[in-house]
N, C-alpha and C positions, 0 to 999 in steps of 0.2 A: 234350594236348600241353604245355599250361601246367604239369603237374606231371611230366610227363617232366623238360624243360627244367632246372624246379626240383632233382630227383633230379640230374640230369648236372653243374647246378654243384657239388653237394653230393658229388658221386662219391668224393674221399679220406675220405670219412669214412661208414662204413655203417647210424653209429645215426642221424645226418642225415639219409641216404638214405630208411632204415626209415621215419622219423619224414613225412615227405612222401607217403610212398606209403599212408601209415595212414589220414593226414587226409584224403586225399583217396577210400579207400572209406569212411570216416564219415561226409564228406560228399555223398558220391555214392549211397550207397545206405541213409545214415542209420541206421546200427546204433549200438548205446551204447557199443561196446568191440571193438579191433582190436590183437591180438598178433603180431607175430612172431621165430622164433627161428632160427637156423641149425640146424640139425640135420639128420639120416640117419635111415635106416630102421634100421641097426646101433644105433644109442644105447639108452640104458637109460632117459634122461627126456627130454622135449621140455622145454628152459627159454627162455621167451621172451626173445630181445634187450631187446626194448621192448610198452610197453602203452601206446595212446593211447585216450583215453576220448572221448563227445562229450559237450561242458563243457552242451548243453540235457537232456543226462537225466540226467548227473552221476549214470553205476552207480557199483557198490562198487571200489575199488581191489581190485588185485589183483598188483601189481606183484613179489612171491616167490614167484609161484605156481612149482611142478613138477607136470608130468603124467606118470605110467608112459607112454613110447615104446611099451611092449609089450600095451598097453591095445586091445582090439576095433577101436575109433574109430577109432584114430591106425595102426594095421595096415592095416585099409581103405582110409585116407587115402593111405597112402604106396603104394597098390597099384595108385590110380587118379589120372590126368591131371586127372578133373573134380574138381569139388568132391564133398566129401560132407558133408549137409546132414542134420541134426537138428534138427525141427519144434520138437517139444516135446521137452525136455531130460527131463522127470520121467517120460516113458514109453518112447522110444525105446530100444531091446535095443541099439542098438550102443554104448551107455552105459552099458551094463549093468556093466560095470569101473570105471566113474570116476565116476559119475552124481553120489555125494558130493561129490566134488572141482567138479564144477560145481553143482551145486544149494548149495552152501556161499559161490560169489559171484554167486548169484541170476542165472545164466544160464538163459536160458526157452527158448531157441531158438539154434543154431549151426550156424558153417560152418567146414568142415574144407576148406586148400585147399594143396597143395603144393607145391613152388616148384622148378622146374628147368632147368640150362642144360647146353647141348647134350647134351640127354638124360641126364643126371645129376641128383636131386633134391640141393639143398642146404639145401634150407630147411624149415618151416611155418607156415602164417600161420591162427588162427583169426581170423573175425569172430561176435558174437553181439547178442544185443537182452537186457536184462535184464529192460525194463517188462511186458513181454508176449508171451505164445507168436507167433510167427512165422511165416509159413509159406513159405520160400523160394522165390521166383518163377524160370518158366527164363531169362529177361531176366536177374535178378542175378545170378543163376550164371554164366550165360554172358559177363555183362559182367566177373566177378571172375575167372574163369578167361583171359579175354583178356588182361586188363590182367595177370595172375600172370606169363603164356607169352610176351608179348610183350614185357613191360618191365620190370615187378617185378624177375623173376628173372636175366633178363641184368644188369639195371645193379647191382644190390645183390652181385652173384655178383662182379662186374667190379669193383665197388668195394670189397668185401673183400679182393680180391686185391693192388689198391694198397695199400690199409690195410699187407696183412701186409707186403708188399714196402718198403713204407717203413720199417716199425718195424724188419725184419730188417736194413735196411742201417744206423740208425742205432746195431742191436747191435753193427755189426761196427767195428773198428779201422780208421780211412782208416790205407794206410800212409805210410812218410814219404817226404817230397818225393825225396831220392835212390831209396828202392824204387820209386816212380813212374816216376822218371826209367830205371831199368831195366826195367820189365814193357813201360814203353810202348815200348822197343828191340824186347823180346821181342816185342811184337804187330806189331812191321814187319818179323819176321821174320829178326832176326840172330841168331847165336849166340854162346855165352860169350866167346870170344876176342872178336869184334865188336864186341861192347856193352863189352867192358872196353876194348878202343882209341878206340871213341869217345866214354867218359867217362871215360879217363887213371884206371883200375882196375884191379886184378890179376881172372882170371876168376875166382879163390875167393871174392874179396869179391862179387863179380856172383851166386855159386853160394848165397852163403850171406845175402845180400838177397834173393835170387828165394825161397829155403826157408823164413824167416821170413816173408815176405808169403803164401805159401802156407797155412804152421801159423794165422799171426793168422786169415786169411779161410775157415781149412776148404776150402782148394780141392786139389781131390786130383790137380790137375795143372796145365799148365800155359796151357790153352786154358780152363779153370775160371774161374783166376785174372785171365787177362784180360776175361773175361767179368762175372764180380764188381766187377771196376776200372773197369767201362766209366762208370759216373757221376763217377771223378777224372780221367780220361782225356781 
């Protein structure tokens, strides 16, 4: 609940987020190395958001890693709710596609774990052990798939969301305090003549404020645009 907590303040920001939910299977189940990336089953690479390491085995960075999306492993992974887990990295066939790619950051042992919210995966999260082959216990499966289903992936999902919602409004043009002053007319529901007698305007000037607030915000009509407006409002 402690790192719930921590993830919920951190929620406008998702690498924040990531970074909290890292630490805390590093420290809960003590692997050396804990990725995760946004991604789809559709994608061409799995590229993780963020890499958090555990600073007492101090593995190899790995921080520009890319994996083939269309790799055995990562197919599997995205096919299944649980985890899927690779003992030994240097024999395991579901590795048979990327094996290099991890045995090149001395990965010995891995978990493949997917991340989904209301039934849609959005993410991947690997965890691995570098020092030494592994052997994945149903305890830590079960505890990393808990924590993936019930908190990981809602709040990081949820907080992407703000993320974008925020940067998109700051792409957009506030419009000016007179377009204001007429959309907010339009949302109580009067029309051109209306909104022009109650702010001593002709309706074409009202017609052609409402058009310009439109074009600037991309709002393809006029319940869009009040919608778009609703944080100057």
């Amino acid at each position: 609940m402690n790192c719930v907590a921590h993830m919920i303040l951190d929620m406008e920001d998702p690498a924040a987020v990531t970074a909290v939910a890292l630490d805390y299977l590093i420290d809960t189940i003590q692997v050396c190395r804990a990725d995760f990336g946004f991604a789809a089953p559709s994608d061409e690479t799995y590229t993780p958001l963020l890499v958090n390491y555990n600073q007492s085995t101090d593995p190899p960075r790995c921080n520009d890693a890319r994996y083939s999306n269309r790799a055995a492993v990562f197919r599997k992974a995205w096919s299944c709710r649980k985890p899927v887990t690779c003992d030994a990295v240097d024999l395991d066939p579901k590795l048979r596609d990327v094996r290099e790619e991890f045995t090149s950051i001395e990965s010995k042992s891995i978990l493949f774990q997917q991340l989904d919210f209301l039934g849609r995966p959005v993410g991947m999260m690997c965890l691995d052990f570098t020092t030494h082959p592994h052997v994945w216990s149903a305890s830590e499966q079960e505890k990393t798939f808990l924590f993936a289903k019930d908190f990981f992936g809602p709040i990081v999902m949820l907080s992407k969301h703000w993320s974008d919602r925020s940067r998109s409004l700051a792409d957009m043009r506030r419009p000016s305090d007179s377009e204001l002053d007429v959309i907010r007319l339009v949302a109580d529901g009067l029309d051109y003549h209306e909104i022009a007698e109650a702010l001593g305007k002709s309706p074409r000037t009202v017609e052609n404020q409402l058009r310009n607030a439109r074009l600037s915000l991309q709002a393809a009509n006029r319940a869009e645009l009040i919608r778009k407006c609703e944080v100057w409002l």
